[in-house]
Steps between C-alpha positions, in 0.01 A plus 500: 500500500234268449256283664651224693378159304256311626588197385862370691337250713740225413830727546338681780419197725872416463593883655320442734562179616873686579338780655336314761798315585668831580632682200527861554202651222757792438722302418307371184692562159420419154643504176420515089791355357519525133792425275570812219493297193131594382230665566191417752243251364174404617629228679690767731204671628391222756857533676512836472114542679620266716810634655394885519137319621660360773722784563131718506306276755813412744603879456838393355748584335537382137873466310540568134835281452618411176659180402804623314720225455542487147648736295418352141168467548396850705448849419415863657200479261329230644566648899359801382178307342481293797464775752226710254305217482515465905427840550212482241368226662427688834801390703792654652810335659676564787871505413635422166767197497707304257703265533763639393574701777563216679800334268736579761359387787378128335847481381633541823264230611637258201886576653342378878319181295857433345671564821274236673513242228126516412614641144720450250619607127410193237652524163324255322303577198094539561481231227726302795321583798174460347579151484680457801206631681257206433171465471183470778519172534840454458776675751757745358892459501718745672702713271876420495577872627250441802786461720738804412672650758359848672837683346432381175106573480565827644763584251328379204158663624712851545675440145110457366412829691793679311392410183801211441284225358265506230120431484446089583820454609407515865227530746461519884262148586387494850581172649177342645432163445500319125283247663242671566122419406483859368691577230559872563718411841737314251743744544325768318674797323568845675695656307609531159723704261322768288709784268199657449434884618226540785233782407569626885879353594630590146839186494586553837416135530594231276304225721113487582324285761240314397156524624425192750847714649376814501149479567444415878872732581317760340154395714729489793696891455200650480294296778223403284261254709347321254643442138175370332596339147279300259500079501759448286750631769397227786752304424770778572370567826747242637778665330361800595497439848879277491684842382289718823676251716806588408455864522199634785569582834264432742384910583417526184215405294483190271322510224222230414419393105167382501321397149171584315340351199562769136196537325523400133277688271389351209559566123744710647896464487674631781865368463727775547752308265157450192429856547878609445495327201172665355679833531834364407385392189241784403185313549376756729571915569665455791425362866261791549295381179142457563500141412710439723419342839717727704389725745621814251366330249129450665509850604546578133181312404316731746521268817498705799679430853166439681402238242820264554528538893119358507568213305814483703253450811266306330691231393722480818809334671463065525762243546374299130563651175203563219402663211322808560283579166555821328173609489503581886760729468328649177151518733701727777606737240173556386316527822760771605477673139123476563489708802732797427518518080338789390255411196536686150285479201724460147366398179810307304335465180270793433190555296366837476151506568327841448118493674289687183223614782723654791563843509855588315588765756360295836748291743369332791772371763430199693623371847656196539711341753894509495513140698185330623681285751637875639260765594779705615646531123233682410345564151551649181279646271437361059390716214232421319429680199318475097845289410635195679765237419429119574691180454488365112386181639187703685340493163403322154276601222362150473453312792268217681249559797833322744687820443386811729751764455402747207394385157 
């Protein structure tokens, strides 16, 4: 593996501000967490360096789990990409997860939810219950089936499992509080009906949890100390938290979200759903095309994994989001290229040049450096001889006293 980053300060106080309070060290776990419906971009690589990072200084171990919770959007082709581009990065994983294995046991965990009353099946419209659930400054109203008997959620949720309701028709809402400041404990969805073949689980399920669901379960089954997600998910750390209560038992361990600031990179796009459509509709080759600002896609353009793990630790984990110019990522590929490219003389647009007073049959060879930033790739030797080739531009019949190439 790699180096372990240097630059984790912010995440790293927080570890060990639980380590001193007497978390067990070996019982550190982190994940990468990436959903299969695209491939890796730039915007990736700082989670990525800073789970298997952490995993590297705290010696570890570092889950590959994949959020696959939605059949129409997810692929084998983009797991596949996703773990190339980890590998090619530097980085290896630990175990390799999805979500998926766990359908069973979180719908087992729905039944108990049901059984307890803290869930229920609402079969309103989502044009309905978006309205029902309010705004932020206004509270929501409870949905007329909040108050269904256990029997009949438990039927109807069964009868969704089997397939006996179409897509919309129902979903399984976890029954919270509609009053609540935050709007995601408004009874959020867990569940919802899906006819739609699973790249792993084939139509042996006709339901899907949603993510807020399945996220911290998943955290939880595999023990994972510290699920580390960007800003946008600090509001869903309550929720987060609300479905662990209903679930951990106390020899276990709990898993803590904690947030860090994304780093936005500009004139770049890096909008899984903008990208899609670039390839969708034939504006680019691909998600590995070089123009693309995917981690296939850089490696394409002749980035290399060095180059992107030291702008990783340059520009570092903070709690406020920025704008992180291009050209420093651009300035790490070079530096790297700088110290381990081999150099090679090519003339593109030749001119013969043939030297009138050099000896026809003579050669002399010349030794030049492969890489002056690397004594240890040695050197290489250059003919020189009575005919040469040199760039068209290298010379004009008629030029001014400014021009010193040949005339």
């Amino acid at each position: 593996m790699t180096e372990v980053s240097k630059s984790l300060n912010f995440i790293e106080h927080i570890i060990e501000e639980d380590l001193s309070t007497g978390f067990p060290s070996k019982q550190l776990r982190f994940r990468f967490p990436p959903e299969p419906n695209g491939y890796l971009h730039i915007g990736h690589a700082s989670s990525i360096c800073l789970n298997f990072g952490l995993g590297l200084k705290y010696n570890a171990a570092v889950n590959l789990r994949f959020d696959d919770t939605n059949p129409a959007k997810e692929e084998q082709e983009f797991v596949d990409a996703i773990k190339e581009d980890i590998i090619w990065l530097g980085f290896k994983w630990d175990t390799e997860r999805y979500a998926s294995d766990y359908f069973q046991e979180l719908f087992d965990w729905a039944v108990q939810l049901i059984k307890s009353g803290k869930a229920y099946v609402d079969s309103q419209s989502s044009e309905e219950m978006a309205l029902q659930k309010g705004t932020p400054t206004k509270s929501g109203v409870n949905s007329p089936y909040r108050n269904r008997s256990v029997d009949e959620n438990l039927e109807l949720f069964f009868g969704m499992k089997e397939g006996l309701f179409e897509e919309g028709e129902h979903v399984l809402r976890a029954k919270i509080d509609m009053g609540s400041s935050n709007m995601l404990m408004r009874d959020p969805i867990m569940y919802r009906v899906l006819k739609r073949p699973h790249h792993r689980t084939n139509t042996d399920w006709c339901i899907y949890p949603m993510y807020d669901w399945t996220h911290g379960e998943s955290d939880y089954i595999e023990g994972v100390s510290h699920s580390l997600c960007t800003l946008e998910f600090a509001p869903h750390r309550e929720l987060y938290d609300w479905f662990l209560d209903q679930v951990v038992e106390p020899e276990r361990i709990r898993p803590k979200q904690r947030e860090f600031a994304r780093r936005n990179l500009s004139h770049t796009v890096v909008s899984k759903r903008k990208l899609l459509e670039l390839v969708n509709e034939g504006i680019v080759n691909g998600w590995d095309d070089p123009r693309m600002p995917t981690i296939s896609g850089l490696r394409r353009r002749g980035f290399t994994p060095e180059s992107i793990r030291n702008f990783a630790d340059t520009i570092g984990i903070a709690k406020r989001e920025n704008v992180v110019d291009v050209s420093l990522l651009e300035f790490h590929v070079r530096e790297h290229l700088n110290k381990i490219a081999p150099r090679i003389m090519a003339v593109l647009n030749p001119l013969k040049v043939v030297i009138t007073n050099y000896p026809e049959d003579k050669v002399e060879w010349l030794r030049t450096e492969n890489n002056p930033e690397d004594e240890s790739a040695g050197y290489r030797e250059l003919p020189f001889s009575r005919e040469i080739y040199i760039e068209k531009e290298d010379f004009k019949e008629e030029a001014n006293r400014k021009f010193f190439r040949l005339k």
